[in-house]
C-alpha atoms as a printed R data frame, in Angstrom:
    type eleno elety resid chain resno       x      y       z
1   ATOM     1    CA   UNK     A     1 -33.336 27.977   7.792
2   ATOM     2    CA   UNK     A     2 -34.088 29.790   4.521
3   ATOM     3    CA   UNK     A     3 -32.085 29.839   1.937
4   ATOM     4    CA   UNK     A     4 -33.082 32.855   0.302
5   ATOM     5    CA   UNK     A     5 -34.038 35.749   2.625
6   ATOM     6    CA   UNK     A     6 -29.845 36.111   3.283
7   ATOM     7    CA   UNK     A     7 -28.347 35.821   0.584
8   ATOM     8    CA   UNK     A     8 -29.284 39.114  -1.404
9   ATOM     9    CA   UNK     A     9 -25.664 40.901   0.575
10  ATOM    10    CA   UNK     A    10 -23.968 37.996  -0.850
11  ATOM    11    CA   UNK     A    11 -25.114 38.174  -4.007
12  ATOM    12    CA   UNK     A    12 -24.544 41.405  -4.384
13  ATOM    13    CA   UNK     A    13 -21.427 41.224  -3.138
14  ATOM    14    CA   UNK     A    14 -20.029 38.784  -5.858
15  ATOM    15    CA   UNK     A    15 -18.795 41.696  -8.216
16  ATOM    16    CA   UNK     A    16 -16.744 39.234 -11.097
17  ATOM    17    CA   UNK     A    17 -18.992 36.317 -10.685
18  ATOM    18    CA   UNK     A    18 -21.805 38.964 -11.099
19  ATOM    19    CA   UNK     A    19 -19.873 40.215 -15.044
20  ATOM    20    CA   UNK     A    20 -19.426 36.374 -15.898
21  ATOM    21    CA   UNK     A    21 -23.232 36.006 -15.462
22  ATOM    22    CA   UNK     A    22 -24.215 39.178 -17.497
23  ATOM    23    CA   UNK     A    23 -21.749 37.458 -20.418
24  ATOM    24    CA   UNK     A    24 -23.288 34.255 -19.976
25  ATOM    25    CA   UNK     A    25 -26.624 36.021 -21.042
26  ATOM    26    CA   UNK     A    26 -25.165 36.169 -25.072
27  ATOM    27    CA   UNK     A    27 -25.646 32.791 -24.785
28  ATOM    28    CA   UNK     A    28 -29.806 33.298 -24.808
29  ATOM    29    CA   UNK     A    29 -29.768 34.621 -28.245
30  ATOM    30    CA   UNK     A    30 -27.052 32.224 -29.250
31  ATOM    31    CA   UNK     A    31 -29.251 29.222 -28.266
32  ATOM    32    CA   UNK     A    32 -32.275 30.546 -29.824
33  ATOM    33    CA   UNK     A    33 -30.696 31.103 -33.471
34  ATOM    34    CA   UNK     A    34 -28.854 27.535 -33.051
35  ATOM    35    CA   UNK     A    35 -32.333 25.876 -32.203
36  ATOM    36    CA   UNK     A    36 -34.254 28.229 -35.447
37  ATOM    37    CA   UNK     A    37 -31.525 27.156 -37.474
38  ATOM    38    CA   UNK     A    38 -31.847 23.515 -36.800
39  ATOM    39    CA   UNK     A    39 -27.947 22.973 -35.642
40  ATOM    40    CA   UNK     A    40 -26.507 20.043 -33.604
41  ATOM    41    CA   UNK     A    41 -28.638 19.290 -30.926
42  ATOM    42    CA   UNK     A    42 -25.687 18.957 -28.752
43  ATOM    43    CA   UNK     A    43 -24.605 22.691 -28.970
44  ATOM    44    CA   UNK     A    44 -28.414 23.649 -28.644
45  ATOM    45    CA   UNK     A    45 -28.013 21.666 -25.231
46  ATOM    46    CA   UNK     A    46 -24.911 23.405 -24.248
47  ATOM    47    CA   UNK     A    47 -25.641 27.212 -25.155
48  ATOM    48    CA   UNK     A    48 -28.878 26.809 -23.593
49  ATOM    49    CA   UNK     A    49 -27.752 25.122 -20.211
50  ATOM    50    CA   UNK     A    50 -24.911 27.481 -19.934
51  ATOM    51    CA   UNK     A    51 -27.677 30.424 -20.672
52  ATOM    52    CA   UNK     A    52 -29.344 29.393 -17.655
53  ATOM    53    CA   UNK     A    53 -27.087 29.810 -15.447
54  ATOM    54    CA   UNK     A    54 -27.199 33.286 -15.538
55  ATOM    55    CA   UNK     A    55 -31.149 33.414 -15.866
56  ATOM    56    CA   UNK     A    56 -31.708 31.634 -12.793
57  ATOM    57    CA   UNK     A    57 -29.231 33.344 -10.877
58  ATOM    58    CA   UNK     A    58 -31.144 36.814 -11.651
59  ATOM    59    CA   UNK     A    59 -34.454 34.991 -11.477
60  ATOM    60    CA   UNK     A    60 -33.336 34.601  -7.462
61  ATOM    61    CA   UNK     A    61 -32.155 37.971  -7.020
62  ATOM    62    CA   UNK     A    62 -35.177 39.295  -8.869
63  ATOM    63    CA   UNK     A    63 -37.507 37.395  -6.375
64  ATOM    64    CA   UNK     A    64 -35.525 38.899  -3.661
65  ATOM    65    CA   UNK     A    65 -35.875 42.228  -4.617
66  ATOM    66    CA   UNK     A    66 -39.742 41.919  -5.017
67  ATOM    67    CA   UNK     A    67 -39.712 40.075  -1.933
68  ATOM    68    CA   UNK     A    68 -38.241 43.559   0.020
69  ATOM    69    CA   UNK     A    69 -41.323 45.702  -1.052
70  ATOM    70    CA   UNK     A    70 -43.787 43.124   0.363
71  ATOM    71    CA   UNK     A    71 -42.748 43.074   3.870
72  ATOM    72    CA   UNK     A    72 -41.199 40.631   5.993
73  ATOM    73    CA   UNK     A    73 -44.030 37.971   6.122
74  ATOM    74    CA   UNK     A    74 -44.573 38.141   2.560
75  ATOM    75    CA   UNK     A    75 -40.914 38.585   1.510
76  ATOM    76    CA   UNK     A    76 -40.059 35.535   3.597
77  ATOM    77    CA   UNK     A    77 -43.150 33.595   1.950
78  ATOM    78    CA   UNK     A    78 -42.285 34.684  -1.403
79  ATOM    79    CA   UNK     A    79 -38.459 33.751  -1.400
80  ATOM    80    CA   UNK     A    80 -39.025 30.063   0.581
81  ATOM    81    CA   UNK     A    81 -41.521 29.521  -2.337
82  ATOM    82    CA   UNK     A    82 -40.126 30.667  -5.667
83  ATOM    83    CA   UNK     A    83 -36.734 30.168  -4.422
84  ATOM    84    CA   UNK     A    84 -36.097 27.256  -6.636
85  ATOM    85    CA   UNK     A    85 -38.279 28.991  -9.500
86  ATOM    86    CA   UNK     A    86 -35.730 27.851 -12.306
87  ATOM    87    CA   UNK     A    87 -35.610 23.970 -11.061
88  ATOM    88    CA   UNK     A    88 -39.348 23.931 -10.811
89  ATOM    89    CA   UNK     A    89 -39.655 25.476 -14.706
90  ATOM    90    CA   UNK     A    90 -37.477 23.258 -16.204
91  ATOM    91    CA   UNK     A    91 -38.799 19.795 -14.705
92  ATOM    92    CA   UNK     A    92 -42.521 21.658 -15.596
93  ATOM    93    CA   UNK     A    93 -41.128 21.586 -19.306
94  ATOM    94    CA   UNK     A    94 -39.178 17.704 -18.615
95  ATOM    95    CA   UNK     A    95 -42.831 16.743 -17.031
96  ATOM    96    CA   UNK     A    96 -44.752 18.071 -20.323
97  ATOM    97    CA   UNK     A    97 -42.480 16.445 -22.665
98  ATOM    98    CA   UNK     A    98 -42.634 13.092 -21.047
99  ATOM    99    CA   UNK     A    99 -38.823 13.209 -19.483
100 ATOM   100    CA   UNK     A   100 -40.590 11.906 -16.002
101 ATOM   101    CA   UNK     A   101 -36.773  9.464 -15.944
102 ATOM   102    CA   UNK     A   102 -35.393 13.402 -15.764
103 ATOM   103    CA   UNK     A   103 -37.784 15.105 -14.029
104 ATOM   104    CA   UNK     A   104 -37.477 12.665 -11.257
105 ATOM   105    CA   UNK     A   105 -33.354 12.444 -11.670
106 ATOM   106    CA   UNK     A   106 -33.587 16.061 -11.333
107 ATOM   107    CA   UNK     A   107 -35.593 15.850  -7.739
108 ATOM   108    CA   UNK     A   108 -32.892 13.480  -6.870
109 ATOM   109    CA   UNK     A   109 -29.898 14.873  -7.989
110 ATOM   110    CA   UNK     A   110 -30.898 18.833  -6.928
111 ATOM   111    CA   UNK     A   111 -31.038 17.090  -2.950
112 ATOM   112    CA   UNK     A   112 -27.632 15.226  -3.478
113 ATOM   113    CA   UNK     A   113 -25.491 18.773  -5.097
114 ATOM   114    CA   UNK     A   114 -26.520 20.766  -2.056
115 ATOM   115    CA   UNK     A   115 -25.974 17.990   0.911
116 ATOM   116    CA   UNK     A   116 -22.644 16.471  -0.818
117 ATOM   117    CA   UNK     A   117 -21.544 18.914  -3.449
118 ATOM   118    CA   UNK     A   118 -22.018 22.388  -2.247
119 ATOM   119    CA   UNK     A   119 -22.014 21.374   1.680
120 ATOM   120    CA   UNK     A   120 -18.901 19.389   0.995
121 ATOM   121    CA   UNK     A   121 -16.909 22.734  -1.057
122 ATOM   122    CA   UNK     A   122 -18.415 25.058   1.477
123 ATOM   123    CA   UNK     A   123 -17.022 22.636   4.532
124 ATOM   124    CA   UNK     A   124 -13.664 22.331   2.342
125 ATOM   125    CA   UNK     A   125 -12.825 25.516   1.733
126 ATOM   126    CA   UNK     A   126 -14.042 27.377   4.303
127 ATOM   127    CA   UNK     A   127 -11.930 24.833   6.833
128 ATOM   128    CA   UNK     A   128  -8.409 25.141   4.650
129 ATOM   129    CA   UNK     A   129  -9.098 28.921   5.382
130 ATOM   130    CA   UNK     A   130 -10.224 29.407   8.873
131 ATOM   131    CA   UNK     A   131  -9.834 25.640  10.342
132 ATOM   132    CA   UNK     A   132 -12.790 24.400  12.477
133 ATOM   133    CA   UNK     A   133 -15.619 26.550  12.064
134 ATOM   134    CA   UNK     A   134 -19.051 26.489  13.949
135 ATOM   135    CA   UNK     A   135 -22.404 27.414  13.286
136 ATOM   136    CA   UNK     A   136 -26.068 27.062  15.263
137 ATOM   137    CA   UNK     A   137 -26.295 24.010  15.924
138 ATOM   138    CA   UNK     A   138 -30.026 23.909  17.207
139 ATOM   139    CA   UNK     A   139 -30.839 25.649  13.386
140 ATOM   140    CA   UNK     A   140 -28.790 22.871  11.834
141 ATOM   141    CA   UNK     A   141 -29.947 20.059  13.758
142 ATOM   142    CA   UNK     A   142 -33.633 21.272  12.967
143 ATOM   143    CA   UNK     A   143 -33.033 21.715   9.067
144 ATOM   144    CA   UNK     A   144 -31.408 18.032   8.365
145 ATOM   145    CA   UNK     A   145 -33.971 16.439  10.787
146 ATOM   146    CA   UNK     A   146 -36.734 18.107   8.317
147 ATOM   147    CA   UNK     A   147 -34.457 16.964   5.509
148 ATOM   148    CA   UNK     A   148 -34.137 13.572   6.714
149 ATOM   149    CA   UNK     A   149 -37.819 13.502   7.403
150 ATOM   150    CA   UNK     A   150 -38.615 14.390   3.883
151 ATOM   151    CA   UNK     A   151 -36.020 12.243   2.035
152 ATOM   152    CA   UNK     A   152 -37.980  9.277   3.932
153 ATOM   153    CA   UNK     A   153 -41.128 10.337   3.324
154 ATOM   154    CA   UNK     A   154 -40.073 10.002  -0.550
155 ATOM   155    CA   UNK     A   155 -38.871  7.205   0.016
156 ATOM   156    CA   UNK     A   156 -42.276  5.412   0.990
157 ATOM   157    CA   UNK     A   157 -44.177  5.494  -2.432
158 ATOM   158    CA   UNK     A   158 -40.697  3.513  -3.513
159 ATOM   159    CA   UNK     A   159 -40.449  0.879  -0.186
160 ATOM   160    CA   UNK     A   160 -44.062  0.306  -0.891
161 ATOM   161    CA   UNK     A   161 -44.175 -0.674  -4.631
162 ATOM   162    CA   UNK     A   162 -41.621 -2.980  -4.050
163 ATOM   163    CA   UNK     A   163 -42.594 -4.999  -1.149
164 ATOM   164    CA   UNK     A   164 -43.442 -7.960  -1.076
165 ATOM   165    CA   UNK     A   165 -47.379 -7.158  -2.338
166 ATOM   166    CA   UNK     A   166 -46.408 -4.532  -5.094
167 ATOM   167    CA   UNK     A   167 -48.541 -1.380  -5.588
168 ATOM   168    CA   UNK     A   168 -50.725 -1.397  -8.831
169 ATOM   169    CA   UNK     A   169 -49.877  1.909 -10.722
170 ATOM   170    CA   UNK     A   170 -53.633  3.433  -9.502
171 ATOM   171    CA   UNK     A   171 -52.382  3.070  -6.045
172 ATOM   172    CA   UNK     A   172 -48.811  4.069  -6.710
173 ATOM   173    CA   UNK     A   173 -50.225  7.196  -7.649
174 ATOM   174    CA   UNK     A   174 -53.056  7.495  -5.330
175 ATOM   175    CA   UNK     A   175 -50.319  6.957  -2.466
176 ATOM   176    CA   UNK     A   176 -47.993  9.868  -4.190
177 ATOM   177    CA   UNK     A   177 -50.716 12.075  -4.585
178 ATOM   178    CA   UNK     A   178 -51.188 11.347  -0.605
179 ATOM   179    CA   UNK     A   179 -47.238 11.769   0.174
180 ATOM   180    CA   UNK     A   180 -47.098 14.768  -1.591
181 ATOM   181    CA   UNK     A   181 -50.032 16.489   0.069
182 ATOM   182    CA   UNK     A   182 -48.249 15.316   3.491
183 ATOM   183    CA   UNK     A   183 -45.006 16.958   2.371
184 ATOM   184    CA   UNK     A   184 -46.792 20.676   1.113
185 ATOM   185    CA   UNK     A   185 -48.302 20.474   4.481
186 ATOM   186    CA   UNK     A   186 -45.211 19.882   6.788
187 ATOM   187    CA   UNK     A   187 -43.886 22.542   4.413
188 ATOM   188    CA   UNK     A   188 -46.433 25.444   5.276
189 ATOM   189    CA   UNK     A   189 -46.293 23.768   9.148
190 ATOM   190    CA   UNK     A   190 -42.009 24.681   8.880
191 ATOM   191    CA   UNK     A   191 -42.864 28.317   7.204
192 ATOM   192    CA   UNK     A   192 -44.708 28.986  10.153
193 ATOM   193    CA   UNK     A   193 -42.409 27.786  12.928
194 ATOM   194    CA   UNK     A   194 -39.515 29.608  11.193
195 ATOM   195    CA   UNK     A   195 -42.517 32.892  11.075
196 ATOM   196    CA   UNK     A   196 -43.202 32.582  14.472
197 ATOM   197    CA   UNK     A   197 -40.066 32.308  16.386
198 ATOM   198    CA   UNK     A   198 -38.655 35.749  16.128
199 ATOM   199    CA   UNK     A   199 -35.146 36.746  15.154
200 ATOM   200    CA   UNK     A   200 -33.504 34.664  12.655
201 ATOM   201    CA   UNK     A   201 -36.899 33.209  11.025
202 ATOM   202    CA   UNK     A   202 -38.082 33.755   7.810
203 ATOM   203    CA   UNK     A   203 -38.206 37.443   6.399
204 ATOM   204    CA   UNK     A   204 -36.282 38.401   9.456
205 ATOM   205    CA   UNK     A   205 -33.340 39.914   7.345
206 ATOM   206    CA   UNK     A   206 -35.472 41.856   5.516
207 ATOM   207    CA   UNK     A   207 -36.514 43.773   8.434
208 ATOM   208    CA   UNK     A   208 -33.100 45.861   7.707
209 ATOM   209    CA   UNK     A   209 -32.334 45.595   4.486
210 ATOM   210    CA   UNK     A   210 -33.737 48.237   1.419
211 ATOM   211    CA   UNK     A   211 -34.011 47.170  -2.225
212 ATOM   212    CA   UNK     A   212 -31.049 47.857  -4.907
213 ATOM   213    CA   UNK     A   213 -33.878 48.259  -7.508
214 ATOM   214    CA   UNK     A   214 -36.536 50.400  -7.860
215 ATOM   215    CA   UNK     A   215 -40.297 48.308  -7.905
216 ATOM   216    CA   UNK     A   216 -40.825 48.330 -11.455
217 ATOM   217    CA   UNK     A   217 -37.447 47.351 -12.516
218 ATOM   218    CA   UNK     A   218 -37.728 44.021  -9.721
219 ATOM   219    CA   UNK     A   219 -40.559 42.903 -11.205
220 ATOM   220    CA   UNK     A   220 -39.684 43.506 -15.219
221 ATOM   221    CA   UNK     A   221 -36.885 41.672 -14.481
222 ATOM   222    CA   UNK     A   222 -38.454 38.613 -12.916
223 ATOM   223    CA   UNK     A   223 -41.267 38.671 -15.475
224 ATOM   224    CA   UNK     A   224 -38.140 38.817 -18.153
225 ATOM   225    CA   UNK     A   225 -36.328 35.809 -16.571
226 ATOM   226    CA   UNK     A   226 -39.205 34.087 -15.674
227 ATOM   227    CA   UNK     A   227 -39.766 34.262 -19.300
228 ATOM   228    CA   UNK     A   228 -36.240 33.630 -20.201
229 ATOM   229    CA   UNK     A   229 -35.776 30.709 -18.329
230 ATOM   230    CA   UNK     A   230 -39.636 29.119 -20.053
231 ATOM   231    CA   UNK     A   231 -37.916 29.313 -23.423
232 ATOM   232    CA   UNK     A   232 -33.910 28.335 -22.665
233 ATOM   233    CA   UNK     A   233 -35.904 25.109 -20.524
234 ATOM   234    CA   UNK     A   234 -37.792 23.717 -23.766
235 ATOM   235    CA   UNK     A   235 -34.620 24.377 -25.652
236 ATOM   236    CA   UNK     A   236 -32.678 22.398 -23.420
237 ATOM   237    CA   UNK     A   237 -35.675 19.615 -22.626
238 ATOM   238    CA   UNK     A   238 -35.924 18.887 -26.254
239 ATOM   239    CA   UNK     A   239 -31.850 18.534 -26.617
240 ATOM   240    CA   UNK     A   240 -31.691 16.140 -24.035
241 ATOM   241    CA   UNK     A   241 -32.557 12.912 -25.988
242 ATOM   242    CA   UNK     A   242 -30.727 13.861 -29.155
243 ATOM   243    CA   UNK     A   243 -27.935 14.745 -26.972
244 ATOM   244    CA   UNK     A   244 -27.774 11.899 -24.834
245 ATOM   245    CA   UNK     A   245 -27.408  9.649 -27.980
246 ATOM   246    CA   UNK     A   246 -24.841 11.709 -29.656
247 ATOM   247    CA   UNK     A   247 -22.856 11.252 -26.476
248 ATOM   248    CA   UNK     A   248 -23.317  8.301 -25.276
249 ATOM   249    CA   UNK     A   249 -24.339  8.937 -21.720
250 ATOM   250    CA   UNK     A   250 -28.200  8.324 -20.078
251 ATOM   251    CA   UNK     A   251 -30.888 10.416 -19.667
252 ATOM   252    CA   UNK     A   252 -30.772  9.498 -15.682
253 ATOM   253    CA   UNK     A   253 -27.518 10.993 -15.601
254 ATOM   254    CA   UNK     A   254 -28.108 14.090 -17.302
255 ATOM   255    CA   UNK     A   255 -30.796 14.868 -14.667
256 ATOM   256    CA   UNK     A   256 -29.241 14.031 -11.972
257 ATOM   257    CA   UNK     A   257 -26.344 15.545 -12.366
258 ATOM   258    CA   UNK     A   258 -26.015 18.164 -15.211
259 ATOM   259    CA   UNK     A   259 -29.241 19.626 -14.977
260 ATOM   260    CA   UNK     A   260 -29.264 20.427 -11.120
261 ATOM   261    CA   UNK     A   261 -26.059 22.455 -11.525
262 ATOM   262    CA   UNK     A   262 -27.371 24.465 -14.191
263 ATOM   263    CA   UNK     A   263 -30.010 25.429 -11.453
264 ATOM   264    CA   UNK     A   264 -28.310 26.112  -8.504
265 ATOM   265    CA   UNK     A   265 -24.758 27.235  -9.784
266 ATOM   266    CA   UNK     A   266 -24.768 30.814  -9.352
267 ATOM   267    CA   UNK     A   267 -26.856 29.882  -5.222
268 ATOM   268    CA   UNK     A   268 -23.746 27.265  -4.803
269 ATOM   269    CA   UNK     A   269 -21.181 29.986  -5.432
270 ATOM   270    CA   UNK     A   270 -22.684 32.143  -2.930
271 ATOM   271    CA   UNK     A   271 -22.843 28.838  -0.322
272 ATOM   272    CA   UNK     A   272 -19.040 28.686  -0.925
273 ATOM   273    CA   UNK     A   273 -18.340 32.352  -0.688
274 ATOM   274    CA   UNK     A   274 -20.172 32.484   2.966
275 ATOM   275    CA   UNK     A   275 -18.596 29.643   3.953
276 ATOM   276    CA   UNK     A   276 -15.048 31.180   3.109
277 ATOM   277    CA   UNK     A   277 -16.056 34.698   4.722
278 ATOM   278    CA   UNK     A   278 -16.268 32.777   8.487
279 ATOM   279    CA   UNK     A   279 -20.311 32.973   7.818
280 ATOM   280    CA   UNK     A   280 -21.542 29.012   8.142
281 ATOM   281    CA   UNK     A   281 -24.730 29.740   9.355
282 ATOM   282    CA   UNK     A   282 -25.535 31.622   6.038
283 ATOM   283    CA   UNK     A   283 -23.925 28.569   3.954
284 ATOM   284    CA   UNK     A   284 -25.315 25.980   6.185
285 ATOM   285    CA   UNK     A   285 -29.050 27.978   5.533
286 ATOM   286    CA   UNK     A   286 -28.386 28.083   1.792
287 ATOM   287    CA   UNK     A   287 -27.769 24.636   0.911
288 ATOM   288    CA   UNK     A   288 -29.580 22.318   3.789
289 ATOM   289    CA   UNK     A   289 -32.644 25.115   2.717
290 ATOM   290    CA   UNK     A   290 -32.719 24.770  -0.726
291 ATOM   291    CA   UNK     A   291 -32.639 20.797   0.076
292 ATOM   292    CA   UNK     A   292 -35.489 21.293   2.085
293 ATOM   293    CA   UNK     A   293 -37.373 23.796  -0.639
294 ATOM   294    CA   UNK     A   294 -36.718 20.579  -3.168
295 ATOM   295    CA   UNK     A   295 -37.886 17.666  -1.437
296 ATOM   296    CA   UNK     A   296 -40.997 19.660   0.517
297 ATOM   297    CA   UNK     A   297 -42.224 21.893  -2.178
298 ATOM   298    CA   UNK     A   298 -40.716 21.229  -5.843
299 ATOM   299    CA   UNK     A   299 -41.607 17.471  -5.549
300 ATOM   300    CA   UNK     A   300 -45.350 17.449  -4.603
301 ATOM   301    CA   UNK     A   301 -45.775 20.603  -6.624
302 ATOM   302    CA   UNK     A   302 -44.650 18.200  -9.533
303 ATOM   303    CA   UNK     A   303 -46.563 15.791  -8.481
304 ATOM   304    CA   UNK     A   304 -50.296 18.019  -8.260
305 ATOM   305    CA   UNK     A   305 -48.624 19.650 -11.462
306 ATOM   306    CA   UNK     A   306 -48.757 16.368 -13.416
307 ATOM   307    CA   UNK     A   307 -51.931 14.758 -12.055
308 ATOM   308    CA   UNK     A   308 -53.659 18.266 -13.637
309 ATOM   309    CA   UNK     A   309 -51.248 18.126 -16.668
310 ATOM   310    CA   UNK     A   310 -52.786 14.528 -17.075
311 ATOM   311    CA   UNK     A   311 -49.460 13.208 -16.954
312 ATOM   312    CA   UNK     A   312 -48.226  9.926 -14.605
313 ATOM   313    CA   UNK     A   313 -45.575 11.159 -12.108
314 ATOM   314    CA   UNK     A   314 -45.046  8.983  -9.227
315 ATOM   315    CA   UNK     A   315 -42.957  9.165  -6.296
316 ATOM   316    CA   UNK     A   316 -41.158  6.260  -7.077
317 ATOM   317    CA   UNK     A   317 -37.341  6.371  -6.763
318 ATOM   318    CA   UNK     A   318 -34.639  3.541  -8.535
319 ATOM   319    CA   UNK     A   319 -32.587  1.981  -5.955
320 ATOM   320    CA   UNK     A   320 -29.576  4.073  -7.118
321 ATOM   321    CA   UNK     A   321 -31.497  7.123  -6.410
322 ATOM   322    CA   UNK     A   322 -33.095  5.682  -3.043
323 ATOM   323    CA   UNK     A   323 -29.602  4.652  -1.845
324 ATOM   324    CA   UNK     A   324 -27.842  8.194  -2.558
325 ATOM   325    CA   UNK     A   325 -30.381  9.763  -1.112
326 ATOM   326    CA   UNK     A   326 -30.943  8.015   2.314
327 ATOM   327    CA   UNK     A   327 -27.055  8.490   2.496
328 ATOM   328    CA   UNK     A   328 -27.188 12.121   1.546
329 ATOM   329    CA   UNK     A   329 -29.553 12.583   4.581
330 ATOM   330    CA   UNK     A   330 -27.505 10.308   6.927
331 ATOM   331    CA   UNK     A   331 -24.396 12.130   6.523
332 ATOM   332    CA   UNK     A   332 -25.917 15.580   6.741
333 ATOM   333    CA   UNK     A   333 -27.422 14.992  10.220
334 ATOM   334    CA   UNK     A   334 -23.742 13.157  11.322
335 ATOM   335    CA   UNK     A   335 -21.534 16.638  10.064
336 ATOM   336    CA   UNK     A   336 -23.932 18.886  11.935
337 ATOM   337    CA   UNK     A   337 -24.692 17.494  14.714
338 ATOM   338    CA   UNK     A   338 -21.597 18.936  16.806
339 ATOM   339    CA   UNK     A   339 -22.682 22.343  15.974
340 ATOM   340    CA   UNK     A   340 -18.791 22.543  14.325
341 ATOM   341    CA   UNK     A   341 -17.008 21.482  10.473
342 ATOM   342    CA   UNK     A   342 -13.885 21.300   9.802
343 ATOM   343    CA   UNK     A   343 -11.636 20.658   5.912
344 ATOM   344    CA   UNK     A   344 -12.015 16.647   6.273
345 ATOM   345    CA   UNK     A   345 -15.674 16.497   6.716
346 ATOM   346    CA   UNK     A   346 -16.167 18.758   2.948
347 ATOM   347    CA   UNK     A   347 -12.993 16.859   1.591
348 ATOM   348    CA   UNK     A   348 -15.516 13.529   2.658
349 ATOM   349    CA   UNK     A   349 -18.562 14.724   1.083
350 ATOM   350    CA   UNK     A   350 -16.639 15.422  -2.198
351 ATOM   351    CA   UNK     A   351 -15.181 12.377  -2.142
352 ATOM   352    CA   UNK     A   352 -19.043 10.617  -2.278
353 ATOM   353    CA   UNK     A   353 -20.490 12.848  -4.830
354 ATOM   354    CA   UNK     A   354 -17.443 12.319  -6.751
355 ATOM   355    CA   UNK     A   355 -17.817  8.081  -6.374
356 ATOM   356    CA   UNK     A   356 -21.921  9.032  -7.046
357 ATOM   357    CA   UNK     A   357 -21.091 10.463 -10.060
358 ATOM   358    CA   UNK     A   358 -19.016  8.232 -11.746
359 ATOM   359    CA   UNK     A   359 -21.544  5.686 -10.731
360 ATOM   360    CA   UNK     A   360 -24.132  7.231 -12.172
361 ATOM   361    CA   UNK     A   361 -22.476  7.983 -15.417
362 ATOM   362    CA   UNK     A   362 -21.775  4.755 -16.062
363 ATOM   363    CA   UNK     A   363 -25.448  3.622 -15.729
């Protein structure tokens, strides 16, 4: 399942969320005069997190518009890679500023909002609407087995340092390095499979589809956002620990939970909006995908990011993290497995990102 390569209809399609973005862009301006004139650190952190929103919402449907004049192949490629683009930039900036608590609460909580959060709404309302709904089970089955591979793989560098012979820190990171550069390869191993198999894989929908903007325009405006989203990320990364202090809340939860929303909100309105047209497949491919882009691509890129950077990023998860996200990955492969959802099942995986969140808030 990709994520990206069917949603651009969708997108498109989502006329008033759409005008609420394009006002959310003030908010770029807004955020750079607050930061210039030295304001409260907490509105910096607000006006910029709300001013990506928008960005990375247009950063998406800017890669997906380049992505139509490359071809299928390379469309496909381009969207399963930069289809988190926005996540990746801001833990780049967490990573560079020393936030590693973040970056990795960010890795964490991204994999959690789109098993629990946007799987849950999209189950939730798309069952009050149409009842039980079913999708491809076989596609399904094959994403949250690669999920649940890949949340266990992560796991490892974590199982290992804490046994009962614990890791030095060279090893730690010698065995994340290793992880990592298993991961990126199961990765490019799944791009191919989904290549390969015909109708349905990746860059199959763009077989039939034509861009909505012309060439140049596509890639101005992914060079602008791309851009966009650089600056709004250092303004946020260098809020957060002035921000957390005025507030009162941790670090670990502001990655893990704020900061992944910021990423994927306008790609979680679209999950919800397939899921309430009778489309699961589409909803199903757009949050067990992105999962899949996080844990198999974001992470070890990170992780080869940092070693070059000269920076110490491990795979190494806290138990809280460890325990959310082996659950995550249970309960994903349980609600698919029937090939059908229904209200209770979304109302269910509300109900444990709701209990996860109050948890981690009070951490």
């Amino acid at each position: 399942m990709e994520p990206k390569t069917e949603t651009r209809r969708a997108t498109a399609s989502l006329s008033v969320v759409t005008k609420a973005m394009l006002g959310l862009l003030l908010l770029v301006p807004v955020s750079i005069a607050l930061a210039i004139a030295h304001l409260s650190a907490p509105l910096v952190f607000i006006a910029s997190a709300l001013a990506l929103v928008p960005l990375a919402g247009f950063l998406g449907r800017a890669t997906e518009e380049v992505a139509l004049y490359t071809g299928p192949r390379l469309g496909g490629l381009l969207n399963a890679t930069f289809g988190n683009a926005a996540e990746l930039i801001i833990t780049i900036v967490a990573l560079r500023a020393g936030l590693t608590t973040t970056v990795k609460a960010t890795l964490a909580g991204s994999i959690l909002g789109n098993v629990l959060f946007v799987l849950g709404a999209s189950l939730l309302l798309g069952g009050l609407k149409f009842g039980t709904q079913t999708f491809d089970r076989v596609d399904a089955g094959a994403a949250c087995t690669m999920l649940a591979l890949a949340v266990v793989s992560l796991l490892i560098p974590s199982f290992f340092h804490h046994g009962t012979v614990p890791l030095s820190t060279g090893r730690l990171e010698q065995l994340s390095l290793v992880v990592a550069g298993v991961l990126f390869v199961i990765y490019i191993l799944y791009l191919i499979f989904s290549f390969r198999r015909g109708p349905g894989g990746a860059g199959a929908n763009f077989e039939d589809d034509t861009p909505n903007w012309s060439r140049t325009f596509a890639v101005a405006v992914l060079f602008g956002t791309t851009l966009a989203v650089v600056v709004m990320s250092e303004l946020l990364v260098h809020a957060i620990e002035p921000t957390v202090a005025a507030w009162g809340v941790s670090e670990f939860f502001v990655g893990i939970i704020i900061i992944p929303i910021v990423g994927n909100i306008a790609e979680h309105v679209v999950a919800v909006q397939m899921a309430m047209e009778n489309k699961m497949d589409l909803s199903l491919s757009i949050s067990l995908g992105s999962s899949l882009q996080i844990a198999l691509f974001v992470a070890p890129a990170l992780v080869f990011v940092a070693a070059v950077m000269g920076t110490r990023l491990t795979l190494e998860f806290n138990v809280y993290e460890l325990f959310a996200l082996g659950g995550a990955a249970v309960i994903a492969v349980l609600v698919t497995m029937d090939g059908e959802s229904h209200w209770l099942e979304g109302a269910q995986l509300l109900a444990l990102y709701l209990m996860l969140c109050v948890a981690f808030f009070f951490l």
